[in-house]
C-alpha positions in Angstrom: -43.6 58.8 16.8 -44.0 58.2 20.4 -46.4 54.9 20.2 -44.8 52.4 22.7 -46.7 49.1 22.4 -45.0 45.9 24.4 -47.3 42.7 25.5 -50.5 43.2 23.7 -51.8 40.5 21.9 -54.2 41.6 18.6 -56.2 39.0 16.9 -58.0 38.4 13.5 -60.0 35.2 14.1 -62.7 35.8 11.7 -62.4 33.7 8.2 -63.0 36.7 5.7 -62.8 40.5 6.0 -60.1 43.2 5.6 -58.4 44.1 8.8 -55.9 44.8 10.2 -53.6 43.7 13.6 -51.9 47.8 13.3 -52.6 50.2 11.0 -50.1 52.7 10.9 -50.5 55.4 8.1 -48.1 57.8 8.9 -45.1 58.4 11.6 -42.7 56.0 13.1 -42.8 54.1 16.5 -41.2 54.9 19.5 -41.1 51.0 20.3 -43.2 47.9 19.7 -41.9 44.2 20.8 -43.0 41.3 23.1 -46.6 41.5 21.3 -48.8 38.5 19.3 -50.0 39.4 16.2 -52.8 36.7 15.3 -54.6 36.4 11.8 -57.2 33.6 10.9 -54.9 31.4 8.5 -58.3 31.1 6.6 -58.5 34.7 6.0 -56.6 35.6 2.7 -57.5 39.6 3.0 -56.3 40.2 7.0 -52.8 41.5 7.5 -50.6 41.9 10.1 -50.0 45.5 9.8 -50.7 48.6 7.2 -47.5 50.6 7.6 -45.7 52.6 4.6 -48.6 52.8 2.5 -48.7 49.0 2.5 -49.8 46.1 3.7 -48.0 43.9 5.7 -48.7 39.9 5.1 -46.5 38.6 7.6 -44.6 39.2 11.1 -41.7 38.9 8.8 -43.3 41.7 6.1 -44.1 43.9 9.6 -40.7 43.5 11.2 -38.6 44.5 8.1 -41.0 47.6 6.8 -40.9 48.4 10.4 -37.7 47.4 11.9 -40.2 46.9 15.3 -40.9 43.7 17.1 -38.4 42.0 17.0 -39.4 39.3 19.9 -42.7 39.5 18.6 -44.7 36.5 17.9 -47.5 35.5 15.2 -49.4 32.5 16.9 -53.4 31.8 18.4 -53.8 33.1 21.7 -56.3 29.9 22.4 -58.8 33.0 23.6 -61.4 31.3 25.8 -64.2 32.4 22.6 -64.3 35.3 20.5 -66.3 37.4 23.4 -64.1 36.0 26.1 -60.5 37.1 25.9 -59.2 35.2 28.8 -56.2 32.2 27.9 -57.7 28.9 28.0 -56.0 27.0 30.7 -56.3 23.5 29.8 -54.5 24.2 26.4 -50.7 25.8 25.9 -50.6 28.8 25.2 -48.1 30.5 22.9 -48.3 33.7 24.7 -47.6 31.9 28.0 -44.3 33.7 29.7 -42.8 35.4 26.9 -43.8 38.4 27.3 -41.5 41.7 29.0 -42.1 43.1 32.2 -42.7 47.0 32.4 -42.6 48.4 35.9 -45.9 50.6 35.7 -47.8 47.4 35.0 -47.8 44.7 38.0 -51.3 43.8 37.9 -53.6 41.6 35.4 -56.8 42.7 34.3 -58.6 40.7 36.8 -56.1 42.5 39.4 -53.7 39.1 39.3 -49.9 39.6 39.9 -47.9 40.0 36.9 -45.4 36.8 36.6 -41.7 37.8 35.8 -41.5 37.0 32.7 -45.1 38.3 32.1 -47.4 36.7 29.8 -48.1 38.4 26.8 -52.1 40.0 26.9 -54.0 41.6 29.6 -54.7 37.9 31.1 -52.0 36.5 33.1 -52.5 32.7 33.3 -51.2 29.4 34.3 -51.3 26.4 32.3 -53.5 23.5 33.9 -54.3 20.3 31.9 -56.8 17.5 33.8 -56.6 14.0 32.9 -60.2 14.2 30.9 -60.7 17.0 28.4 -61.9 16.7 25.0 -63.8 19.2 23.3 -64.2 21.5 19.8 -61.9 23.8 19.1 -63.2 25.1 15.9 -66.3 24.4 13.4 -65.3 23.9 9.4 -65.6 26.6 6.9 -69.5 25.9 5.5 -71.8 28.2 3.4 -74.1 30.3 5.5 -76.7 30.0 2.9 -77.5 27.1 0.8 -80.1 26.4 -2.3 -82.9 24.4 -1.4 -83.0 21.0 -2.2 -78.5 21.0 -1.8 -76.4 18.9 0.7 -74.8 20.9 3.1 -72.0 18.8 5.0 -70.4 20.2 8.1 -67.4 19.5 10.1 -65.7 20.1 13.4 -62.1 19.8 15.0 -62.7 17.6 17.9 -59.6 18.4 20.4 -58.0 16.4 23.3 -57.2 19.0 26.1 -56.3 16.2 28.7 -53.0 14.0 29.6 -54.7 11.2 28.4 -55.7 9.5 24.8 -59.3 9.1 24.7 -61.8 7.7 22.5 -65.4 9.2 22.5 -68.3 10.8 20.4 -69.3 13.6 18.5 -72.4 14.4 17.1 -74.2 17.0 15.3 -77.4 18.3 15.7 -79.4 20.6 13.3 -83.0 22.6 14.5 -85.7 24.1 12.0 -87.1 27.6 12.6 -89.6 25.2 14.6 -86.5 24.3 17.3 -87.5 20.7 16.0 -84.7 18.6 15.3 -84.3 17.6 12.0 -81.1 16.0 11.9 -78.5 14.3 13.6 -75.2 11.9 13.2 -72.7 10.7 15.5 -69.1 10.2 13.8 -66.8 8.6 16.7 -62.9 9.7 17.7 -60.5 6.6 18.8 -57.5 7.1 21.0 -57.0 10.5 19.9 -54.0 11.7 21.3 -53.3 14.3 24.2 -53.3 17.4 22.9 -53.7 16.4 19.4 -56.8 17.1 17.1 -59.0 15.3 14.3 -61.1 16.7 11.7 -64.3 15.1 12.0 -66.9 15.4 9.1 -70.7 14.3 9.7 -72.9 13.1 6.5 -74.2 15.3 4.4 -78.0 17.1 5.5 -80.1 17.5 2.4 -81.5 21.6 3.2 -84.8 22.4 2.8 -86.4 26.6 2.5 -85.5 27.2 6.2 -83.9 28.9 8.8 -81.0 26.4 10.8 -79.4 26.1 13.6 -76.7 23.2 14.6 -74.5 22.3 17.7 -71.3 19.9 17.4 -70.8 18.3 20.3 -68.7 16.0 22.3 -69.4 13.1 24.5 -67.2 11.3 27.1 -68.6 10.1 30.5 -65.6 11.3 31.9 -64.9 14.1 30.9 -64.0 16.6 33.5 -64.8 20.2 31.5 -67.7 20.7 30.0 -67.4 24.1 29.1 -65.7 23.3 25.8 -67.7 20.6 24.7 -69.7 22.0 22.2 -69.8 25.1 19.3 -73.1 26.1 17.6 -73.4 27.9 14.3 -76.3 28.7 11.8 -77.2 28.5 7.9 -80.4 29.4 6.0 -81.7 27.5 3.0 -82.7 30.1 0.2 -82.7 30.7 -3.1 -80.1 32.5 -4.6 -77.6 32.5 -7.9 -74.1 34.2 -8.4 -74.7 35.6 -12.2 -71.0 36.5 -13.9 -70.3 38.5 -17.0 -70.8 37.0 -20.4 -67.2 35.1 -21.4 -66.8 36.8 -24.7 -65.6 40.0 -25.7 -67.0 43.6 -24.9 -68.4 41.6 -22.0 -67.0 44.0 -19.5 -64.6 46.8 -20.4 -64.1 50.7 -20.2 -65.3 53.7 -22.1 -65.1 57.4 -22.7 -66.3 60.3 -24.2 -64.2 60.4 -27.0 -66.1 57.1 -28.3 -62.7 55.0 -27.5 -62.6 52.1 -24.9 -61.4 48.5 -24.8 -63.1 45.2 -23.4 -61.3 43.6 -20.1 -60.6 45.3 -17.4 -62.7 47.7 -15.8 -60.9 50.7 -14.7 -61.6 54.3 -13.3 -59.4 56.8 -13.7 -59.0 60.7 -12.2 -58.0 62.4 -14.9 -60.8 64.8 -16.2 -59.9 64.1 -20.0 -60.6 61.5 -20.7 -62.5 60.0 -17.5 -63.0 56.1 -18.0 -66.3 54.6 -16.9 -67.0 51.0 -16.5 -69.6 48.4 -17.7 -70.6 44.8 -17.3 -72.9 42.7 -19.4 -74.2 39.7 -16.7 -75.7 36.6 -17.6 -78.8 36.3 -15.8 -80.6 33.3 -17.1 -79.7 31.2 -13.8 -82.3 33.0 -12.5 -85.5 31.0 -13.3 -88.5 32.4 -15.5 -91.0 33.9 -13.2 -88.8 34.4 -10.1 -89.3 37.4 -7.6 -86.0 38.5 -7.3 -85.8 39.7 -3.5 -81.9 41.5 -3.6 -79.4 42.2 -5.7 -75.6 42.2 -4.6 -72.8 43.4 -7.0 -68.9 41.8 -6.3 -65.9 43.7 -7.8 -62.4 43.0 -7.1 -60.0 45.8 -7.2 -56.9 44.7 -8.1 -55.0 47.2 -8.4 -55.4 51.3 -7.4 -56.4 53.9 -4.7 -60.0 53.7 -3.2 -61.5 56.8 -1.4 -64.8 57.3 0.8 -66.1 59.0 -2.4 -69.0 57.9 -3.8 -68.9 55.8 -7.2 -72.4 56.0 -8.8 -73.4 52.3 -9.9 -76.0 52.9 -12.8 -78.6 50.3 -15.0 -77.7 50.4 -18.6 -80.4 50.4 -21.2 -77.9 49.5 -24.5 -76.2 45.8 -24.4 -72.5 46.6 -24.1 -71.6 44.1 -26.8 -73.2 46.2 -30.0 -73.4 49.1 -28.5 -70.3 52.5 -29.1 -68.4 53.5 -26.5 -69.7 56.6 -26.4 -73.3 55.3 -25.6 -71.9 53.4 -22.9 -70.2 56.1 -21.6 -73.4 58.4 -21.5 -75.6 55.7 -20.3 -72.7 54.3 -17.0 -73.2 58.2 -16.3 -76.8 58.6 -16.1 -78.3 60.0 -13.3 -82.0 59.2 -13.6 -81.3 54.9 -13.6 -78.6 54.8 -10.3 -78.8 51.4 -8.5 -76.6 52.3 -5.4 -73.5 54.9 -4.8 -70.6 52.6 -3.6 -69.2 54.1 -0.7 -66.0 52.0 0.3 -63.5 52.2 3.0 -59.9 53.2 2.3 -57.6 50.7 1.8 -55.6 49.0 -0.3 -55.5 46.8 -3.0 -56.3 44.3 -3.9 -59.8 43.3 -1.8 -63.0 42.6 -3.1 -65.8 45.4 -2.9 -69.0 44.6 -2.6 -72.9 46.7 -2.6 -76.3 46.0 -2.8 -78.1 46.9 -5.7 -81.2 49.1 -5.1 -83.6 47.1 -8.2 -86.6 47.4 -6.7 -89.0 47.5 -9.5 -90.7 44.2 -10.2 -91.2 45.1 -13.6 -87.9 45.8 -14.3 -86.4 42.7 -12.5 -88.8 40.8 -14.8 -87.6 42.5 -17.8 -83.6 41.6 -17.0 -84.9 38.2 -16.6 -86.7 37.5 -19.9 -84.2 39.2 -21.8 -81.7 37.1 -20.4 -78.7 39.7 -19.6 -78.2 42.6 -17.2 -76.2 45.6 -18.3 -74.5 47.4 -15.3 -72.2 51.1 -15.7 -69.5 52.0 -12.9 -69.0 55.9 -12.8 -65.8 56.5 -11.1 -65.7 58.7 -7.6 -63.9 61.8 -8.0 -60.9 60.8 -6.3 -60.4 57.4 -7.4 -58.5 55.5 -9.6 -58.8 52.1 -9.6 -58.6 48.6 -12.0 -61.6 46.2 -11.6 -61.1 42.3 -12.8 -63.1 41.7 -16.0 -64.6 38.6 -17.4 -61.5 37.4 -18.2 -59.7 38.5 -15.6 -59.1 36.0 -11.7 -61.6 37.6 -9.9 -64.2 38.3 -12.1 -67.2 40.6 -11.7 -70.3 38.7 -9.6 -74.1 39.8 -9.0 -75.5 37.7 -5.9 -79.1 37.5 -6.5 -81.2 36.2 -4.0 -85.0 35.0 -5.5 -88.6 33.8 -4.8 -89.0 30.3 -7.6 -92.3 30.6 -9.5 -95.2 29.0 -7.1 -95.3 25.1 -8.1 -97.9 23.1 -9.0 -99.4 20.3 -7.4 -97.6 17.0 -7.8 -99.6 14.8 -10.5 -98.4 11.4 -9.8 -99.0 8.8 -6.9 -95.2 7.4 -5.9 -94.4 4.4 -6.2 -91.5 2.6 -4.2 -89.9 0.7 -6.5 -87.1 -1.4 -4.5 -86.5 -1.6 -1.2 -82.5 -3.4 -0.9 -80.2 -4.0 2.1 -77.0 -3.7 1.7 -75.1 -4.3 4.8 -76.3 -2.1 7.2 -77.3 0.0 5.4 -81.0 0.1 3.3 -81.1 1.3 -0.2 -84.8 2.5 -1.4 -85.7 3.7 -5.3 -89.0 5.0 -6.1 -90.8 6.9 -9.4 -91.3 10.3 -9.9 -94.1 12.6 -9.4 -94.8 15.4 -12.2 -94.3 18.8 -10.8 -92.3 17.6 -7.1 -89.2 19.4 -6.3 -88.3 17.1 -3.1 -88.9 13.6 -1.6 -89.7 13.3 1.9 -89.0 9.6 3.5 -90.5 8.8 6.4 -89.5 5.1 8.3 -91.0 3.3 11.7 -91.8 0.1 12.9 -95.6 0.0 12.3 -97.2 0.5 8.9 -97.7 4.2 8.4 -95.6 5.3 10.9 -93.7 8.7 10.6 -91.6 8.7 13.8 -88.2 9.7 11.6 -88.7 11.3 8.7 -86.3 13.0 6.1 -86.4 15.7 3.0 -83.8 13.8 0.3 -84.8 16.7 -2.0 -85.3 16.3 -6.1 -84.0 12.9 -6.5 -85.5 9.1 -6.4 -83.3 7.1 -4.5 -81.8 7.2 -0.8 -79.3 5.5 1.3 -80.7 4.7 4.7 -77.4 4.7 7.0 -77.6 1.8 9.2 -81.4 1.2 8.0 -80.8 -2.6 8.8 -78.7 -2.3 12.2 -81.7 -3.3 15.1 -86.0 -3.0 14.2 -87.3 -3.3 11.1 -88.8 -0.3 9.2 -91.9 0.5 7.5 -90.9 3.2 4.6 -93.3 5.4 3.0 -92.0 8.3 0.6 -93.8 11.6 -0.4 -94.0 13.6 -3.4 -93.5 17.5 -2.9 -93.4 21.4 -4.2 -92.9 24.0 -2.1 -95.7 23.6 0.3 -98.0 22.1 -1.8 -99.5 19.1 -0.2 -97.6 15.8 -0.5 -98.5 12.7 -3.0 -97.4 9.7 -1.0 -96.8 6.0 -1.8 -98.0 3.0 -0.3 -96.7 2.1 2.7 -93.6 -0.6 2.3 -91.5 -3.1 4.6 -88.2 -3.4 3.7 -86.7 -6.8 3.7 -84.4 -6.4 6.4 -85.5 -8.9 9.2 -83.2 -10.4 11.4 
């Protein structure tokens, strides 16, 4: 009940997660004003504050459970980057002079003065814009992993930091695991305003099985910062599935030793009689025959109760939950000789997802699940927890991630043959027949027959737009058959009929 808190700034800037800017379980506070409480706008499960046995959505939600912070603001900092907490000067910042002054505090923490009004964070800072600034402020939501042989397509805030409107570039870059650079496109910005941004989005990038990394970056000749020019990020191409509960009846549902249940909802309750336990019948014939599965991650969203750090045994059931009594089911979810994983999760409050890996290790058994074409899971309740899962029918159903080695593939059978080679503006449009057994096309183009100065994976299909093929030389085009890393089966080298 003493907690004083004036002119702190707490920020959320990640996209997903459960957290918190406060988390006050208990007691009052003496005082708390003048401070910024930031969460990602992205992030659905972050919260301003836990106070009251409850979490708080909004400033608004904080200040009236709270009746605190009152001159308190909810706004981005503008941090220099997640690891460097200084403002940025060349951008306004909302915490800039609005903050209290406190006598014991007269110093910075880089030992500057404290300005009267202070700014609100441990940096005290002074707003100063240049003529030429442009840069990225942020990189678009994308999927960290992506199926081979699937477009990713990435984008970027491009921001003007300066006085003036500027036009300018920005491209994208993306490495192999080789640091080779496999692809790149420029998307230009015209007369973007000061201190305005644009959402620029580069063509899609067809992934191969790979580990990625891209930069976005700016350029302008003269520009006067260069520390904000440019943001990196990473994605992997691998296999994986997200399997989901059978839509029918007795799909998912609850069970106990009396031999009485009911399909929907999985729930968990504390009572000793009757104790519910859960189960979940998951389609699993997305996975394809002959796969390795490498990991297993199970999803459930909690959408109502109270979670403890107890443990809450996650078991393999032998009986499908859709012919099978309640009473089996019950027996089988609390087995202690077929446990996949003990679910250890966090306090908190619902609703949130909960997620766990899956400890089924055994190859036979993972090929079993697969030819019989559904996986049976049990949920044995912790001993202090009551909770309600979604069920197949629920919002938030149920989800396995499975992550998976395809079978090995054969050789490609057929020689390809390039069909049509068309121009079409600038751009060139190229067709070309299939090759038994391929799962990707590699093109390759240059100005000399057989060339393969530029080349690209356009993965499982048989045509491709060449983007400003036409604009300057003309190409040579030669197109390859592939599976996995099985040779390639390549066509005859052809000129496309693009001469100026």
């Amino acid at each position: 009940t003493d907690l004083v808190m004036k002119n702190n700034i707490v920020s959320i800037n990640k996209a997903s997660g459960t957290g918190y800017c406060v988390y006050k379980s208990s007691g009052t506070f003496a005082s708390s004003d003048y401070n910024d409480f930031y969460v990602n706008t992205a992030n659905s499960t972050s919260y301003i504050g836990y106070y009251s046995a409850t979490a708080q959505a909004t400033l608004l939600n904080w200040q009236t459970a709270t009746a605190q912070d009152a001159n308190s603001i909810s706004a981005n900092p503008n941090f220099i980057s997640d690891t460097n907490v200084h403002i940025a000067t060349n951008i306004p910042s909302p915490a800039d002079g609005v903050g209290i002054a406190i006598p014991l505090v007269t110093n910075d923490i880089d030992g500057d003065l404290r300005n009267d009004p202070p700014d609100i964070g441990a940096d005290e800072f002074d707003y100063a814009p240049t003529n030429n600034d442009v840069g990225i402020s942020a990189i678009g939501s994308y999927s960290a992993s992506v199926v081979p042989g699937n477009a990713i397509t990435l984008s970027a805030t491009a921001y003007n930091y300066g006085l003036l409107s500027q036009t300018f570039g920005v491209t994208l870059t993306i490495l192999n695991s080789s640091s080779s650079t496999v692809f790149t496109n420029t998307q230009n910005v015209t007369n973007l305003a000061t201190l305005t941004s644009e959402i620029v989005t580069f063509a899609p990038y067809t992934v191969g099985a790979d580990n990625y990394t891209f930069t976005i970056e700016t350029t302008l000749g003269t520009d006067t910062n260069s520390s904000n020019n440019s943001m990196s990020g990473a994605f992997i191409g691998e296999y994986f599935v997200n399997l989901y509960p059978f839509n029918a009846s007795m799909a998912t549902g609850w069970s106990d030793a009396n031999g009485t249940g009911a399909s929907g909802e999985i729930t968990g309750i504390t009572q000793s009689s009757p104790e519910h336990r859960g189960f979940i019948k998951f389609d699993v014939s997305g996975i394809p025959a002959g796969s390795t599965v490498n990991s297993v991650t199970l999803g459930l969203y909690c959408s109502t109760g109270t979670i403890s750090t107890a443990t809450n045994p996650i078991t393999l059931l032998t009986s499908d939950p859709q012919t099978a009594t309640f009473s089996t089911l019950f027996t089988e979810a609390g087995s202690t000789t077929a446990i996949l994983a003990n679910m250890l999760w966090s306090p908190g409050p619902a609703p949130t997802w909960f997620t766990t890996p899956l400890t089924i290790t055994d190859p036979l058994v993972l090929q079993g699940l697969i030819a019989q074409g559904w996986a049976g899971i049990g949920i044995r309740r912790g001993s202090t927890n009551s909770y309600t899962f979604d069920g197949y029918n629920g919002a938030n159903p149920p989800y396995l991630k499975v992550y998976y080695t395809p079978p090995a593939c054969p050789s490609p059978q057929d020689a390809v043959t390039v069909t049509s080679i068309q121009k079409s503006g600038n751009d060139v449009l190229l067709n070309w027949t299939a090759s038994t057994g391929a799962d990707n096309y590699k093109v390759y183009w240059d100005t000399v027959p057989g060339g393969t100065t530029n080349s690209m994976d356009v993965g499982d299909v048989l045509n491709w737009t060449h983007t400003n093929g036409a604009v300057g030389s003309n190409f040579f085009y030669t197109v390859t058959a592939t599976c996995g890393t099985v040779s390639p089966v390549a066509s005859p080298n052809k000129k496309a009929n693009n001469a100026k």
